[in-house]
VOGU-3710 file (C-alpha; in Angstrom, 3 decimals, decimal comma):
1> xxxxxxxxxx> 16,696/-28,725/0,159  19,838/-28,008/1,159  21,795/-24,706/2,627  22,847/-23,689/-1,362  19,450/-24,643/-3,101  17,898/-22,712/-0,161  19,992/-19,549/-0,478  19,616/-20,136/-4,749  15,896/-19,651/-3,804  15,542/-16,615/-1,751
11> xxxxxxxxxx> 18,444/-14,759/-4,025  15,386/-15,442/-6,912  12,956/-13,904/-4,163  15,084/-10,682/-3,984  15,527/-10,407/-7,778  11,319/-10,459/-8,488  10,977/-7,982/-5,862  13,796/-5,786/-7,327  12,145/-5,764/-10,616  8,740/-5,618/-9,140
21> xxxxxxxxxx> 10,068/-2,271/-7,475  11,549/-0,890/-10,864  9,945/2,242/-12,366  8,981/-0,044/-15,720  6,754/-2,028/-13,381  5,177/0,857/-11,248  1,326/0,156/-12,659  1,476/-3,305/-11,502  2,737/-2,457/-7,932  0,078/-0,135/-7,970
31> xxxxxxxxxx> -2,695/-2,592/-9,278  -1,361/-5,299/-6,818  -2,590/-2,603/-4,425  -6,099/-2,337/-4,973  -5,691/-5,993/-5,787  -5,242/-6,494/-2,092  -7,939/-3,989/-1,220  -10,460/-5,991/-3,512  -9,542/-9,228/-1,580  -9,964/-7,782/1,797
41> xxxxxxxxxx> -13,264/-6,597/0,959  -14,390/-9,417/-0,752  -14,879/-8,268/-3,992  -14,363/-10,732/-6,997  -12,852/-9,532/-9,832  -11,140/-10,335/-13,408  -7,780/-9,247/-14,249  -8,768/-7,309/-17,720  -10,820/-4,861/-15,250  -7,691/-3,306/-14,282
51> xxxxxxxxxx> -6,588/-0,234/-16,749  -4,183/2,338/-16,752  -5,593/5,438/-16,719  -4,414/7,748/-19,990  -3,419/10,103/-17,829  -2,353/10,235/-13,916  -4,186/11,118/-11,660  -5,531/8,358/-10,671  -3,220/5,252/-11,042  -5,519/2,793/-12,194
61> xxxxxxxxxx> -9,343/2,514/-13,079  -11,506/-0,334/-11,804  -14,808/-0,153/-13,266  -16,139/3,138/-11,754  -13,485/3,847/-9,245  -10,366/6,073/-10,403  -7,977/4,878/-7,580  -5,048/6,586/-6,955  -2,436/4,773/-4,845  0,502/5,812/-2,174
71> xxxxxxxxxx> 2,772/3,772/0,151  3,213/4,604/3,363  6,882/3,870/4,839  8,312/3,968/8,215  10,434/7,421/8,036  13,946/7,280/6,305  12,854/3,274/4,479  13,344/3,087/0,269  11,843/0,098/-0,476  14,134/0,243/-3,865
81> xxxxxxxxxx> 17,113/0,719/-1,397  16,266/-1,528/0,920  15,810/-4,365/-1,908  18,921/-3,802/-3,755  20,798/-4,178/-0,351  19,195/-7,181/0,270  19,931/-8,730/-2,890  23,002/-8,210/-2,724  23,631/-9,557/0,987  21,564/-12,735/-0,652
91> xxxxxxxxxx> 24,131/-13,261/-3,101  26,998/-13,181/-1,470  25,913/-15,967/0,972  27,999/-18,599/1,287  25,617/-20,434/4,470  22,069/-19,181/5,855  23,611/-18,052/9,283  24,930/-15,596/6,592  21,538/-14,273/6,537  20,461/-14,274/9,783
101> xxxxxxxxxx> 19,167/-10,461/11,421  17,971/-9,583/14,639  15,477/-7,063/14,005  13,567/-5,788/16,890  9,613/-6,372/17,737  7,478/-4,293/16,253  6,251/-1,399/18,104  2,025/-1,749/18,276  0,903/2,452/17,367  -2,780/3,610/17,704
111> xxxxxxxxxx> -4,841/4,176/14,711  -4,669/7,919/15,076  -0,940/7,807/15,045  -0,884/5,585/11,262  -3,059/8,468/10,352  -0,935/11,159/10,798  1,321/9,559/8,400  -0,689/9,816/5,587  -0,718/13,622/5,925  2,497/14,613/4,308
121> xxxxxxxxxx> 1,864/12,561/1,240  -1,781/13,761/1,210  -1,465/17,776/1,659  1,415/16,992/-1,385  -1,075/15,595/-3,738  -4,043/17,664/-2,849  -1,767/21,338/-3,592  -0,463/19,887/-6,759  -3,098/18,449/-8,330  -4,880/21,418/-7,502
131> xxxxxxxxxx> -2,626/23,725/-8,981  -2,909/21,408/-12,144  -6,513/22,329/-11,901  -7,419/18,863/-11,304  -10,853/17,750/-9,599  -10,368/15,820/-6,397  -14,120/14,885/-5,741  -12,849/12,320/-8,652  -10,062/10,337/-7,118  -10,524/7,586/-5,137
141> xxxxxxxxxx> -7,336/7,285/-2,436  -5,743/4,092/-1,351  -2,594/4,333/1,151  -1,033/1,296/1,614  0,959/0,874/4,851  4,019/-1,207/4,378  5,397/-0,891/7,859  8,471/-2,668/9,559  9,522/-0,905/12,657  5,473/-0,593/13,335
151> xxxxxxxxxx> 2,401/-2,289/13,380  -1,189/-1,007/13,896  -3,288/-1,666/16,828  -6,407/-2,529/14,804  -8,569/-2,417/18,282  -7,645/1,018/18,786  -9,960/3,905/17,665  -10,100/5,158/13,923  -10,672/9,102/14,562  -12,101/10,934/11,831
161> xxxxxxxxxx> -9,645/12,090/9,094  -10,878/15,655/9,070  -8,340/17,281/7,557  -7,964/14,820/4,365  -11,878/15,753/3,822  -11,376/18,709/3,435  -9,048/18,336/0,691  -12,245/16,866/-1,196  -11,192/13,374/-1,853  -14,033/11,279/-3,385
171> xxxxxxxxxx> -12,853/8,117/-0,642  -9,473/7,084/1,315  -8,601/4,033/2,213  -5,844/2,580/4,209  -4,655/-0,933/3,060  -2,127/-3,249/4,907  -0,298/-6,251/4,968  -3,488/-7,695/7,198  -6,260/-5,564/7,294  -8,396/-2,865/4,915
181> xxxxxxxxxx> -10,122/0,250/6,311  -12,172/2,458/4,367  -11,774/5,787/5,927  -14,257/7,803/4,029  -16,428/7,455/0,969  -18,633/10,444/-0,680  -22,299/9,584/-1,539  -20,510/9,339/-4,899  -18,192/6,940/-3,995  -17,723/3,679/-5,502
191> xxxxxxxxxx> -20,443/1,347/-4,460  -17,857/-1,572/-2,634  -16,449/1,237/-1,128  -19,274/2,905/0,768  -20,686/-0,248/1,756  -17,650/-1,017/4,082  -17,167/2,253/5,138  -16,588/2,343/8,896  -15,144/-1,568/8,731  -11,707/-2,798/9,641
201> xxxxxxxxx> -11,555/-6,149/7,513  -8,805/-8,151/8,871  -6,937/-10,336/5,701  -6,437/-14,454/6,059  -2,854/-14,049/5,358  -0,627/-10,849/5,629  1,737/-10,158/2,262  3,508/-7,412/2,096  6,687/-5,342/0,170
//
C-alpha cells in the first residue's frame, strides 16, 4: 500500500467517525457504549436486545437495565470538533509526514482524581431530572472515559463515590478504552452489574473515540 492508498484509507477512517459523532447517530454511540461494558464484563449478548427507550432518560434498555450513558472528556476536547479538524487535515494530505503529531505522554491520574470528573456531569443530570420529577433509583449510569491528555492508574485506589449515592442512582459505572469498573449497584441493580461490583476488568484490546 502505498503513501496515497494509505492516506485514501485513514481519510475513510475520519469520515465513519464524523458520522458516527453526528446527532442522527447518537443511540448507536450510546449503545456502542454499553456494548463495550457488556464485553468487559463478559456478558454475551444479541444485537436486537438493544432498544431505544420511548423516552430519555435512560439512553438505551438492555433487558432489565435502563442505562443511561455520558462521556467523559479531558477539559476544553469536542470530540465533534476534534473530528472535523482531523478530517480535514486528512484530506488535504499530499504525503503521511503530512500527518505526523507529536503529542505528549499521557499523564497516569489516580482513580480518585477520574472520579471527580464525573461530578459536573452527574450533579447536572441528577437536578434536572429531578426537577422533571423523574425517579433516579431507575437509571442505571455508565460514564465512559475517552481520555487523551490522561490515563488512569488502574492500581490506584477506587474511593467510594459518596456523593453520586446520594443522588440515588440505581448503579454507575465507569467504562474505558481498557478497563470496566462498576462503581456501585443497588440491591436492585441489574444482576451482571452487582455481580462485578467492586472489580476493575481490564479489556484485551483498548478502542476508543
Amino acid at each position: 500500500m502505498d503513501d496515497a492508498e494509505y492516506i485514501r484509507l485513514l481519510t475513510s477512517q475520519a469520515e465513519q467517525a464524523n458520522a458516527f459523532l453526528s446527532n442522527a447517530r447518537k443511540w448507536e454511540r450510546e449503545r456502542w457504549v454499553c456494548q463495550r461494558l457488556l464485553q468487559g464484563l463478559n456478558i454475551a449478548y444479541r444485537s436486537e436486545e438493544f432498544m431505544p427507550a420511548g423516552q430519555e432518560p435512560p439512553d438505551v434498555l438492555f433487558r432489565d437495565a435502563r442505562l443511561e450513558v455520558f462521556f467523559v472528556l479531558d477539559e476544553g476536547r469536542r470530540l465533534n470538533d476534534e473530528w472535523r479538524e482531523e478530517l480535514q487535515r486528512r484530506r488535504s494530505a499530499f504525503s503521511l509526514s503530512q500527518l505526523v503529531r507529536r503529542q505528549a505522554r499521557p499523564k497516569r491520574i489516580q482513580a480518585a482524581q477520574l472520579l471527580q470528573r464525573l461530578g459536573p456531569t452527574l450533579r447536572k443530570k441528577a437536578a434536572n431530572y429531578q426537577e422533571r420529577g423523574l425517579d433516579l433509583s431507575e437509571l442505571d449510569i455508565i460514564a465512559f472515559a475517552s481520555l487523551k491528555r490522561e490515563t488512569l492508574n488502574l492500581n490506584s485506589h477506587f474511593p467510594p463515590p459518596t456523593e453520586y449515592l446520594r443522588h440515588g442512582w440505581r448503579s454507575l459505572t465507569l467504562v474505558g478504552p481498557t478497563f470496566v469498573r462498576v462503581l456501585y449497584a443497588h440491591p436492585d441493580a441489574p444482576d451482571f452489574l452487582r455481580a462485578n461490583l467492586g472489580r476493575s476488568i481490564i479489556f484485551d484490546v483498548g478502542v476508543s473515540l
